[in-house]
ROPA-938731 format. One line per 2 residues: number of its first residue (from 1); for each residue x negated, y, z of N, C-alpha, C. Coordinates in steps of 0.001 Angstrom, whole numbers, plus 500000, padded with zeros to 6 digits. Example, Ala and Ser with C-alpha at 12.3 -4.5 7.8 and 13.67 -1.06 7.14 Angstrom:
! ROPA-938731
1) 486810 494310 507800 487700 495500 507800 486800 496700 507800 | 487150 497750 507080 486330 498940 507140 487100 500030 507870
END
This chain:
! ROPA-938731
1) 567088 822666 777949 567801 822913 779201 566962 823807 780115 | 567631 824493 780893 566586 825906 781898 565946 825024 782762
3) 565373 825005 783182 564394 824410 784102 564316 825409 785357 | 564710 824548 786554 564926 825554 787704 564297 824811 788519
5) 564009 825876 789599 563427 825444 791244 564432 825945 791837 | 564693 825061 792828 565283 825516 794081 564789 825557 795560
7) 565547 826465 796260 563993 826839 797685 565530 826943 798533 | 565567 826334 799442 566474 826409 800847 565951 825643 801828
9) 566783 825349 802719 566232 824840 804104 567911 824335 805051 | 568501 825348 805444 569528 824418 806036 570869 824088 805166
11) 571959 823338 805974 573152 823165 805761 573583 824086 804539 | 573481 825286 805271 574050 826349 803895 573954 826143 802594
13) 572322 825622 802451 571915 825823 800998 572355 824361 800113 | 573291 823508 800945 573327 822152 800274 574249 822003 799243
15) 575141 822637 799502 576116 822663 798290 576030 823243 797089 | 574839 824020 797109 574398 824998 795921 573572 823871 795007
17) 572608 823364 795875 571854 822630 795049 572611 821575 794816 | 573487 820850 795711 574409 819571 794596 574899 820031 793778
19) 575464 820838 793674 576317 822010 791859 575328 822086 791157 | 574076 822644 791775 573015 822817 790295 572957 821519 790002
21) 572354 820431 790630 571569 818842 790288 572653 818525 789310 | 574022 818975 789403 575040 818150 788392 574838 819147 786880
23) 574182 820120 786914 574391 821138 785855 572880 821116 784705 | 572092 821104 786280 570563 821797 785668 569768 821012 785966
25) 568283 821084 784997 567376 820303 785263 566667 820741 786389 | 566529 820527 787478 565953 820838 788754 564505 820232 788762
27) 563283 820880 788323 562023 820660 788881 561639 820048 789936 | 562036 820401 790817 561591 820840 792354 562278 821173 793516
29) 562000 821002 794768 562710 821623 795505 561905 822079 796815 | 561549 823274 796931 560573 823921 797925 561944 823931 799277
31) 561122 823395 800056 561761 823235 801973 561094 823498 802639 | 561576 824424 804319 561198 824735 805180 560257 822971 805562
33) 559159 823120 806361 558496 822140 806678 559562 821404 807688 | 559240 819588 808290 559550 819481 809164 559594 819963 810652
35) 560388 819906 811704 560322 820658 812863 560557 819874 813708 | 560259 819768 814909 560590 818756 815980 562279 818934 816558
37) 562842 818316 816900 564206 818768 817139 564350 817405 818317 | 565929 817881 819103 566225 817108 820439 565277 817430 821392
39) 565396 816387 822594 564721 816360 823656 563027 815550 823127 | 563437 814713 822513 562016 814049 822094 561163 814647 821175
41) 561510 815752 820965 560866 816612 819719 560255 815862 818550 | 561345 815046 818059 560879 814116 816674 561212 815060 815575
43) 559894 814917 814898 559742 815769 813713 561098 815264 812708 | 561897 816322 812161 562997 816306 811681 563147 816998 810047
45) 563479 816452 809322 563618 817240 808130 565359 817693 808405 | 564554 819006 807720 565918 820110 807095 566756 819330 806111
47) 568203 820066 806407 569084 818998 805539 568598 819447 804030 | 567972 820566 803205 567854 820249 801797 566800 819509 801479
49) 565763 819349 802201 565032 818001 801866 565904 816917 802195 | 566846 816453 802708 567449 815243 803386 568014 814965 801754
51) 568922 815657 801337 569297 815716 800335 568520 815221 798924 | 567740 816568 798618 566783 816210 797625 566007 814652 797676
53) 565514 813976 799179 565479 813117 798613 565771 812043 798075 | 567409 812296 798909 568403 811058 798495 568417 811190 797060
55) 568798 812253 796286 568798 812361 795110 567579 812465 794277 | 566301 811694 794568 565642 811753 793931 564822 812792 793119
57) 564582 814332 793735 564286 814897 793796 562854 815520 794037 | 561939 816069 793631 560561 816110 794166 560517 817690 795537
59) 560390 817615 796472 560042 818058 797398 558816 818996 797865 | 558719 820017 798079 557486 820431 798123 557603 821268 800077
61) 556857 821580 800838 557116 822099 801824 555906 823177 802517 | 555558 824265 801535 554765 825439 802185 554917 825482 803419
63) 553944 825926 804182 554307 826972 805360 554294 828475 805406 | 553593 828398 803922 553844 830321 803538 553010 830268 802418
65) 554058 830891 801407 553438 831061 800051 551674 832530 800193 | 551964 833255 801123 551131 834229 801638 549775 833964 801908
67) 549547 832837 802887 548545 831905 802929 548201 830532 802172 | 548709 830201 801157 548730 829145 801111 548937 829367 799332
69) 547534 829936 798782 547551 830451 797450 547930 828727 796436 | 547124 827608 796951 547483 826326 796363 549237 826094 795937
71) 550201 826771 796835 551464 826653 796548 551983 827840 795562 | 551643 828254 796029 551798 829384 794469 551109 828853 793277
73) 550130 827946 793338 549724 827395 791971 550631 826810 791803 | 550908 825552 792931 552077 824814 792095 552962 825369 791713
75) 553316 826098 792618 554575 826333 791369 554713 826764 790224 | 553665 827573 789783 553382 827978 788295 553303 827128 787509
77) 552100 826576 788242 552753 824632 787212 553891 824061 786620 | 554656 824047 787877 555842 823797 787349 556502 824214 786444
79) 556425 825442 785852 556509 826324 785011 558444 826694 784864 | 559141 826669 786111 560757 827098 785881 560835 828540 785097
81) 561760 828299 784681 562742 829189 783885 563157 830375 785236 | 563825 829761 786230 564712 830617 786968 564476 829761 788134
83) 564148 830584 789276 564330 830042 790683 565577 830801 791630 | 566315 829331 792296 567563 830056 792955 567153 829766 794767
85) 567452 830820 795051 567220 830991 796569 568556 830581 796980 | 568337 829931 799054 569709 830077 799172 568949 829569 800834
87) 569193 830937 801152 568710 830584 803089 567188 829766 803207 | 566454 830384 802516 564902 829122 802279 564212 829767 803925
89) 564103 830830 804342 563339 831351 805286 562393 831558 805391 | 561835 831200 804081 560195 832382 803646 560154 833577 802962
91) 559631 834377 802846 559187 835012 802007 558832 835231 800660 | 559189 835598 799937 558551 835236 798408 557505 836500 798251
93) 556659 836423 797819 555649 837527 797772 555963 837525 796285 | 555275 838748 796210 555637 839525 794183 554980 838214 793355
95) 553507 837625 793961 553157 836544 792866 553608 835193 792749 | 555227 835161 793582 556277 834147 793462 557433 834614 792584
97) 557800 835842 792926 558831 836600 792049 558503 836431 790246 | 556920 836769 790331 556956 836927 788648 556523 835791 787671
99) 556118 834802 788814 556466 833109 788082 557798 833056 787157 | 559261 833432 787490 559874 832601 786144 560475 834158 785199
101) 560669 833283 783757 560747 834051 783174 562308 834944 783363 | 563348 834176 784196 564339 835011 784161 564613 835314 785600
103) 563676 834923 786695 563841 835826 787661 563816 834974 788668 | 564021 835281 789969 564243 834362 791182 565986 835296 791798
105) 566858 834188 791781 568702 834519 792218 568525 834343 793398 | 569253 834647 794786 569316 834969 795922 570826 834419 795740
107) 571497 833701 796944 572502 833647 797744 572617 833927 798678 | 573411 834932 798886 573128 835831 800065 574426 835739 800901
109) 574551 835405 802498 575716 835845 803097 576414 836773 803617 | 576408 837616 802809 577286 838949 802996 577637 839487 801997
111) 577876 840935 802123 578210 841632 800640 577332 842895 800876 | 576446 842702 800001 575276 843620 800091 576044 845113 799385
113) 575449 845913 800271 574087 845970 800703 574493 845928 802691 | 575676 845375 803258 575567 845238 804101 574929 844261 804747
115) 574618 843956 806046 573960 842894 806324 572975 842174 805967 | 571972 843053 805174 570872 842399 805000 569896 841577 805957
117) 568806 841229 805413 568255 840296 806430 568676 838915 807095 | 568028 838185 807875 568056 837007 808041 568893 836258 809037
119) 570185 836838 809076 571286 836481 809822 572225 837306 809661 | 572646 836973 808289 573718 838417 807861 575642 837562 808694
121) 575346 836538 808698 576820 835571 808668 576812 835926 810291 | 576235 835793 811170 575930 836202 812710 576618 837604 813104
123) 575660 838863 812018 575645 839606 812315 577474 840023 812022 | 577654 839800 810749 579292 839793 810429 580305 839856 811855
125) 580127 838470 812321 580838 838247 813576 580527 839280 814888 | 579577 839333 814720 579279 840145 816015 579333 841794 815837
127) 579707 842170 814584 580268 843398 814405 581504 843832 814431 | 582398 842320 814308 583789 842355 814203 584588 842604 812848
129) 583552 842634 811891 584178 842768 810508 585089 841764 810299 | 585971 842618 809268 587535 841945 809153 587287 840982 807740
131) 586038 841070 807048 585732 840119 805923 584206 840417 805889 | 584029 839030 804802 582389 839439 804421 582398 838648 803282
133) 580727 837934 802633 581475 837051 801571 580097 836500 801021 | 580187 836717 798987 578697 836258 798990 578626 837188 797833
135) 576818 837767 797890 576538 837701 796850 575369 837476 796300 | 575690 837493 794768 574453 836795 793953 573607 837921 793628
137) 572313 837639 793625 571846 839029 793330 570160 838525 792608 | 569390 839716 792146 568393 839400 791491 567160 839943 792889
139) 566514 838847 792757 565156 839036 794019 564083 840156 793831 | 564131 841492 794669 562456 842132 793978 562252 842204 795807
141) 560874 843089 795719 560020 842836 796616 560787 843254 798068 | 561343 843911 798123 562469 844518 799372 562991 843177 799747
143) 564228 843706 801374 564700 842686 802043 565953 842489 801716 | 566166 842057 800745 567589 841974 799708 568411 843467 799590
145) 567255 843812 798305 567675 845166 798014 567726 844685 796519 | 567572 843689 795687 567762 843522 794369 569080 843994 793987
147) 569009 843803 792300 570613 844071 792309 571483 843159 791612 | 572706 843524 792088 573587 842669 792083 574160 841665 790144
149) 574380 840530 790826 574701 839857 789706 576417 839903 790007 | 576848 839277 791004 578269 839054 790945 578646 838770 793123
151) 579531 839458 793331 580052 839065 794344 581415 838790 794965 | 581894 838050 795882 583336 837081 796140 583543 837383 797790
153) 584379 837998 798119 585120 838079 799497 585328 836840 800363 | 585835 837216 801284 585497 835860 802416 586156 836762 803746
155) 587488 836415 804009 588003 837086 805234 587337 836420 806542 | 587207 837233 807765 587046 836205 808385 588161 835960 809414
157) 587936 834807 810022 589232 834117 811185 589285 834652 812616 | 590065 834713 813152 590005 835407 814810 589019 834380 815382
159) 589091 833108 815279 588475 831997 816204 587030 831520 815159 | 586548 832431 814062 585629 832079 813811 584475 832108 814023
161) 583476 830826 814116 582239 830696 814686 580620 831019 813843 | 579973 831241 813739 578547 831112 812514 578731 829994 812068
163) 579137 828911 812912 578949 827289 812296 580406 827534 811110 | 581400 828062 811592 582629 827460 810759 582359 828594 809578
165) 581871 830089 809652 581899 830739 808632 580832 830631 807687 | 580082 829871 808226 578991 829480 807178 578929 828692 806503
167) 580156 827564 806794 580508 826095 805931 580952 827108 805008 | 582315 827680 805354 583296 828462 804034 582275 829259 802838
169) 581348 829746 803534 580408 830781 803354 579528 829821 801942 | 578875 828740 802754 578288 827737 801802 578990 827060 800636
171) 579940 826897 800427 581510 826840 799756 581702 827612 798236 | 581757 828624 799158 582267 829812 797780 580644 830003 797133
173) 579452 830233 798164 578322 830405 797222 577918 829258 796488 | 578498 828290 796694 578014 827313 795403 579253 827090 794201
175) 580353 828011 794710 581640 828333 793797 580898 829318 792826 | 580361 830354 793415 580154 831544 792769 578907 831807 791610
177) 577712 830711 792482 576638 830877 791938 577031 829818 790446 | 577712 828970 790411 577809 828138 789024 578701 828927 788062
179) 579849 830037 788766 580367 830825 787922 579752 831928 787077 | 578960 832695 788042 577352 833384 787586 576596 833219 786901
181) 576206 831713 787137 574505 831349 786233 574443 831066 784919 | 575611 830590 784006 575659 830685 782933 576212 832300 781868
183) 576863 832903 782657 576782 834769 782122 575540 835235 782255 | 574949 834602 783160 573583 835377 783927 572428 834925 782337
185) 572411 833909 782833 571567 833036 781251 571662 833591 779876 | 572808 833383 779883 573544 833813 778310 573697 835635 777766
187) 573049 836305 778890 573192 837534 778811 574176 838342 778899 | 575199 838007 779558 577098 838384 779900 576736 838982 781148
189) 575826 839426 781688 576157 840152 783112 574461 840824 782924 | 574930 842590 783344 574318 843568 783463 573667 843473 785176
191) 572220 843256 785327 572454 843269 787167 572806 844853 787425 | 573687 845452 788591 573676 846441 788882 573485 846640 790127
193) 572218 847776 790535 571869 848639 791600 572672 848422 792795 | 572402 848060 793876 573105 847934 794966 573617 849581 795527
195) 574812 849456 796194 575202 851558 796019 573811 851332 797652 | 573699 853071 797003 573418 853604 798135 573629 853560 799960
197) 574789 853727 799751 575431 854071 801385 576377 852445 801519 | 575803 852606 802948 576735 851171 803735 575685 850099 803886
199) 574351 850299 803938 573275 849347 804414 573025 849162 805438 | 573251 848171 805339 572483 847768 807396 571822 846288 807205
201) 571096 846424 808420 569918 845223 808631 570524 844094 809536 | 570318 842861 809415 570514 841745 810518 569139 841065 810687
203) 568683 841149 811902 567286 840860 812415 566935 839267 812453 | 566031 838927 812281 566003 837385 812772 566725 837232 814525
205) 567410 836008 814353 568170 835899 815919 566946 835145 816995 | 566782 835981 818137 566119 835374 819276 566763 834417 820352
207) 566339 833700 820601 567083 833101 821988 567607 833773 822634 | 567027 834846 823114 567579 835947 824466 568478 836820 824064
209) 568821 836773 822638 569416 837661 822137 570943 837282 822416 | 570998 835792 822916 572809 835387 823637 572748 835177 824696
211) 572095 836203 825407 572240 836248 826904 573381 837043 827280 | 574377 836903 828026 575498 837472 827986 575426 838632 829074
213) 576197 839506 829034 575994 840487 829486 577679 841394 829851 | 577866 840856 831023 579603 840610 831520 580097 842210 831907
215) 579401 843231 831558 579704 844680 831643 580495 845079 830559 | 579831 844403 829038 580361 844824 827617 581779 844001 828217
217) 583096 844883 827447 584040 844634 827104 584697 842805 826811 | 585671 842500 827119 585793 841366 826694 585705 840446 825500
219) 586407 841927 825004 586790 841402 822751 585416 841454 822418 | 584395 842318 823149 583120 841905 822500 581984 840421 822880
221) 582549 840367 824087 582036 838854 824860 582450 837772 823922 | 583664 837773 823678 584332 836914 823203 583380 836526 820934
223) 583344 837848 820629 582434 837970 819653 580904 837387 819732 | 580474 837899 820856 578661 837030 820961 579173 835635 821085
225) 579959 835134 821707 579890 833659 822104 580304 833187 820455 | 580945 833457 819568 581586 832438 818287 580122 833211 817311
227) 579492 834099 817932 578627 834494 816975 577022 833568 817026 | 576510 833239 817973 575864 832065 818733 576683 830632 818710
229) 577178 830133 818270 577425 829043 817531 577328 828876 816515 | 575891 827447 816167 575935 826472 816720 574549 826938 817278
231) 573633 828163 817161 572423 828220 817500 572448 829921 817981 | 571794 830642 819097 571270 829447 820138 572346 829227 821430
233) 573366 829637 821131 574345 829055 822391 574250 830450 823106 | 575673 831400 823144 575512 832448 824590 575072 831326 825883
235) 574537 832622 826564 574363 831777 828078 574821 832761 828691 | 575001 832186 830651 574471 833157 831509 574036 832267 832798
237) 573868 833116 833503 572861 832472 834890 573877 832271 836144 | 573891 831589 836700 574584 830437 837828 573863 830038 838886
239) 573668 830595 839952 572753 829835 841210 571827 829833 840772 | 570705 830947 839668 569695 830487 839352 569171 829628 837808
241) 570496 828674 837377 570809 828124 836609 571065 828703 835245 | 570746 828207 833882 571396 828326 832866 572742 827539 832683
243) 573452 828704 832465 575120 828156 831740 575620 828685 830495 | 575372 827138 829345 575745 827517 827867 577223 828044 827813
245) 577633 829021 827348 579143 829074 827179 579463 829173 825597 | 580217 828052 825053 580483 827458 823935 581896 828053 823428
247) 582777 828261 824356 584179 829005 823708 584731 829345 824746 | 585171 830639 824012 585917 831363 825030 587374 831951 824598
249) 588333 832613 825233 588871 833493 824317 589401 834795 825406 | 590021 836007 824925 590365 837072 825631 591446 836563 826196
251) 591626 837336 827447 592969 837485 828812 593341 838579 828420 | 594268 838880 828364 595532 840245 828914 595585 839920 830585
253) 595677 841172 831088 595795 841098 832225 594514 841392 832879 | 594786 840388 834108 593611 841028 835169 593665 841431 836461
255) 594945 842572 836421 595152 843766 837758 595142 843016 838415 | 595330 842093 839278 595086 841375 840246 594089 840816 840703
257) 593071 841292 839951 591710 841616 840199 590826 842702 841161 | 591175 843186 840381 590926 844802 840672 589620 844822 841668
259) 588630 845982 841526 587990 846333 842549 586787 844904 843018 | 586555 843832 841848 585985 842552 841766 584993 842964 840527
261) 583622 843107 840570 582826 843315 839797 582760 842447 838421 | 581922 842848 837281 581615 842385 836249 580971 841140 836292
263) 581502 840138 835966 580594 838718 836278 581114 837553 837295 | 581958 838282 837944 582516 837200 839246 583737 836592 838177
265) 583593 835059 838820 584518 834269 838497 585835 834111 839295 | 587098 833846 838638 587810 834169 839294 589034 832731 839008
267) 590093 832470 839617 591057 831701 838937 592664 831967 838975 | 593185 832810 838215 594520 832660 837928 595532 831701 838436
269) 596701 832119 838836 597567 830881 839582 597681 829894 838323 | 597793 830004 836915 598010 828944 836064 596315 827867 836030
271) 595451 828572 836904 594317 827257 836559 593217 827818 835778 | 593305 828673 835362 591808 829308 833829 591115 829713 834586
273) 589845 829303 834180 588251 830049 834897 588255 831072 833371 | 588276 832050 834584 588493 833570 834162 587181 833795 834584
275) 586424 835086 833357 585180 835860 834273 585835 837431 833905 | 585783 837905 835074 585810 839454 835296 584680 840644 834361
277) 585152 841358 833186 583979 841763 832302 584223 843569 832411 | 583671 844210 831499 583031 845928 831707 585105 846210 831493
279) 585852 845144 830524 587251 845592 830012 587679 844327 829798 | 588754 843916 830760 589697 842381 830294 588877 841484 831111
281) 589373 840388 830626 589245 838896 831519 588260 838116 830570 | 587860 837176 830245 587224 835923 829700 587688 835347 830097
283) 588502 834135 829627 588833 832421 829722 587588 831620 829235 | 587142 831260 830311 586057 830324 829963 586678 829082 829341
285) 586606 828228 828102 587314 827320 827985 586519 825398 827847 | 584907 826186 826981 584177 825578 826759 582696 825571 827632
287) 581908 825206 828453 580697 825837 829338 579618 824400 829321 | 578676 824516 829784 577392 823410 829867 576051 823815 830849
289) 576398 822963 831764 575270 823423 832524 574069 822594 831837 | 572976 823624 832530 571952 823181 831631 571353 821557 832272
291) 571300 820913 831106 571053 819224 831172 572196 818337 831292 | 573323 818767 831178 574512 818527 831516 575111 818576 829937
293) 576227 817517 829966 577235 817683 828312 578368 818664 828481 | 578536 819021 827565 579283 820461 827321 580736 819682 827818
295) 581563 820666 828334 582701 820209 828999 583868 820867 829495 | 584985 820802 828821 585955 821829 829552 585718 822687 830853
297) 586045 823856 830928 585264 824524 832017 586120 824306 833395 | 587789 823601 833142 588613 823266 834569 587886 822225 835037
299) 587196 821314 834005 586521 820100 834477 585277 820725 835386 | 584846 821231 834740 583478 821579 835590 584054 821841 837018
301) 584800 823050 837213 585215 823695 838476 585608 822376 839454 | 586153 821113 838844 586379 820203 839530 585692 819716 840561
303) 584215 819609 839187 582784 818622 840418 582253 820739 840781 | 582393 821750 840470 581745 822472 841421 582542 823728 841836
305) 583389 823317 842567 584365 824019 843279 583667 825820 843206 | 582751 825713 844048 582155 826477 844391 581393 827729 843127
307) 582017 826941 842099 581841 828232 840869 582810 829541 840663 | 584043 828778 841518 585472 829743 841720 584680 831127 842324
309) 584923 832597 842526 584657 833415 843217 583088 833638 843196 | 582511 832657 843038 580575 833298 842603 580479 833900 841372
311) 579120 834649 841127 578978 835499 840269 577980 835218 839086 | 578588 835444 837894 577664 834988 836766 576636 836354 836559
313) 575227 836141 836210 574351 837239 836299 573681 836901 835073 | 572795 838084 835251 571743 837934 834122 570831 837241 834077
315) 569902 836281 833722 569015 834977 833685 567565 835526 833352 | 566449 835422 834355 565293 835388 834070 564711 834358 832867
317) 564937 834363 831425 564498 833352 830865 563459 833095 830518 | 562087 833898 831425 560851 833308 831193 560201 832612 832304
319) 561141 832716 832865 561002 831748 834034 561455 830339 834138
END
């Protein structure tokens, strides 16, 4: 039987490895380390260790194969056949790549060669693409420039979020990768060269990077906010204040605005906390002040009247 490692870290990668554990002999399973999480910052394991160890699984948790030449022994030890990636968030350096004999597989969320890099499902949304999907591909030293084993479409939804397109997303790649890995094995699939033209990069996501910014257009406001769910939340600034905004959707309309800057809040005779943007309205629907539980945004206006007609700004967040 092939003898595999598997290397992930969140949600995404869980369904891949329950399909393999039912298929393949699984060695191992390399995980992002624990991290502190909540207000109490209790050290937290990632859901594919949560997993692996329910299932009895052996666990391993680098902090970088780069520094940390002892983990690159082990794993040679281990001696796999084939290692399958799937959202791990390290690096594999070349003297991880040429450990197994048939390669290290990538699950990737997009359709390469678009969206490479380490928030391709983010970047999707926040470009406005009308689909994206998965593919399987073979690992070399580049930032998912290997080439391709097999890839599967994935439309996306008007109201879709990173959280909801990444379940579907996690879904089909553990659909795809079990349809794959035995052609792949058996010698039924040629990898082929990723094309040339249509590459683009998705950067690691920063906090500040969903700071909202009420000049851009609405349909694009409306895009950062489902693209920042569930991490790290658009914001904007309030009296000084951070305000998470969790869902939104576009207004038609407006003119009765008019001549009311980018950012001021406003309210419609039907009741919607509207924000005034560079083109269109925002319906605020979902909002959270900071320390506060997330909460319909008519509710909020309730306990703070005084949000009607003030102006949402840009947030000093090193302050």
């Amino acid at each position: 039987m092939t003898k595999l490692v598997f290397m992930g870290s969140p949600q995404f990668a869980v369904p891949a490895l329950a399909a393999l554990a039912n298929e393949y002999d699984i060695v191992a399973v390399f995980t992002q380390p624990d991290k502190p999480a909540g207000r109490g910052k209790v050290l937290t394991s990632v859901p594919v260790k949560a997993w692996a160890q329910a299932h009895g699984l052996p666990v391993y948790q680098p902090r970088s194969f780069r520094k940390e030449p002892e983990a690159v022994a082990t794993l040679r030890a281990l001696n796999p056949d084939l290692i399958v990636v799937a959202a791990y968030g390290l690096i594999l350096p070349q003297s991880v790549l040429d450990i197994p004999a048939r390669g290290c597989i990538n699950i990737h969320g997009s359709l390469l060669p678009r969206h490479r890099g380490a928030a391709p499902i983010t970047a999707a949304i926040l470009a406005g693409d009308a689909e994206t999907g998965i593919t399987i591909m073979l690992m070399d030293a580049g930032m998912d420039t290997g080439p391709i084993l097999s890839m599967a479409n994935e439309p996306l939804h008007p109201d879709d979020t990173t959280a909801s397109l990444s379940e579907r997303l996690s879904q089909l790649g553990a659909r795809l990768l079990m349809a794959t890995l035995p052609k792949y094995l058996n010698g039924e699939i040629v990898p082929q060269p990723q094309p040339q033209d249509g590459a683009t990069y998705s950067p690691k996501i920063n906090k500040t990077d969903a700071q909202l910014d009420w000049t851009l257009p609405a349909r694009e406001i409306d895009r950062r906010v489902r693209a920042y769910v569930p991490w790290p939340v658009a914001y904007t600034g309030w009296n000084g204040q951070m305000v998470k905004v969790w869902k939104v959707r576009v207004r038609n309309g407006g003119s009765e605005f008019g001549g009311q800057g980018a950012g001021t809040v406003v309210q419609p005779a039907d009741g919607a906390v509207c924000v005034i943007t560079g083109a269109g309205l925002i319906v605020l629907e979902e909002i959270q002040l900071a320390g506060r539980k997330v909460m319909p945004a008519r509710d909020f206006v309730r306990g703070q009247p005084g949000f009607i007609h003030s102006e949402l700004t840009l947030l000093d967040v090193r302050s």
